[in-house]
N, C-alpha and C positions, 0 to 999 in steps of 0.2 A: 389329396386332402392332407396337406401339412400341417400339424400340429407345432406348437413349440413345446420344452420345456417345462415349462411354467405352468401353461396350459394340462397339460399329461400329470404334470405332477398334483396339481390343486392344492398349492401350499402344503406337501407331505414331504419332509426331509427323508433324502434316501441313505440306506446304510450302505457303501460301499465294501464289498468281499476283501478284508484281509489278512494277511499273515500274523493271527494275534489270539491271542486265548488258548482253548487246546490244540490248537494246530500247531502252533508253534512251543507251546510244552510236548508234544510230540515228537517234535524233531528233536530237538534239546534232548529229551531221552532216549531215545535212537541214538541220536552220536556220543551219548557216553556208554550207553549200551558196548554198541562197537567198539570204540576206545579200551571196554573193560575186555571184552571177547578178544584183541588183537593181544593186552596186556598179558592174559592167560593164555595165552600160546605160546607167545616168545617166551612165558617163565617157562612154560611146559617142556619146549626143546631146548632152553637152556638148561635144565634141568636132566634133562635126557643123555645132555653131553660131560656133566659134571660141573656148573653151574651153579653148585646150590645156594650159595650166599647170595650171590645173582639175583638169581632167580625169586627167593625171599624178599631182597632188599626192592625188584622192578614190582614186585605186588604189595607190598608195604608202603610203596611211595605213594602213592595213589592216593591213599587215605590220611596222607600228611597236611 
């Protein structure tokens, strides 16, 4: 017993699942998230080795 389309749908447009809205603000703060987490590390071990202007200037930039 085949249906079509058409039929199953009874003129009701369907919304298709995608990557938009919070899903995808989601992600977007995730990867700056991380970006920030990777930034404070590297200041942190540059920091550790004598680094300080470095280290100041790789976490100030960020915010430029």
């Amino acid at each position: 017993m085949e249906q079509s389309i058409q039929s199953r749908s009874d003129g009701i447009s369907f919304c298709r699942p995608t990557l938009q809205g919070k899903t995808k603000k989601f992600f977007s703060r995730l990867m700056r998230n991380i970006e920030w987490y990777g930034r404070v590390k590297a200041a942190r071990t540059l920091n550790l080795h004598g680094y300080h202007e470095q280290a100041k200037n790789l976490l100030e930039d960020h915010w430029k």
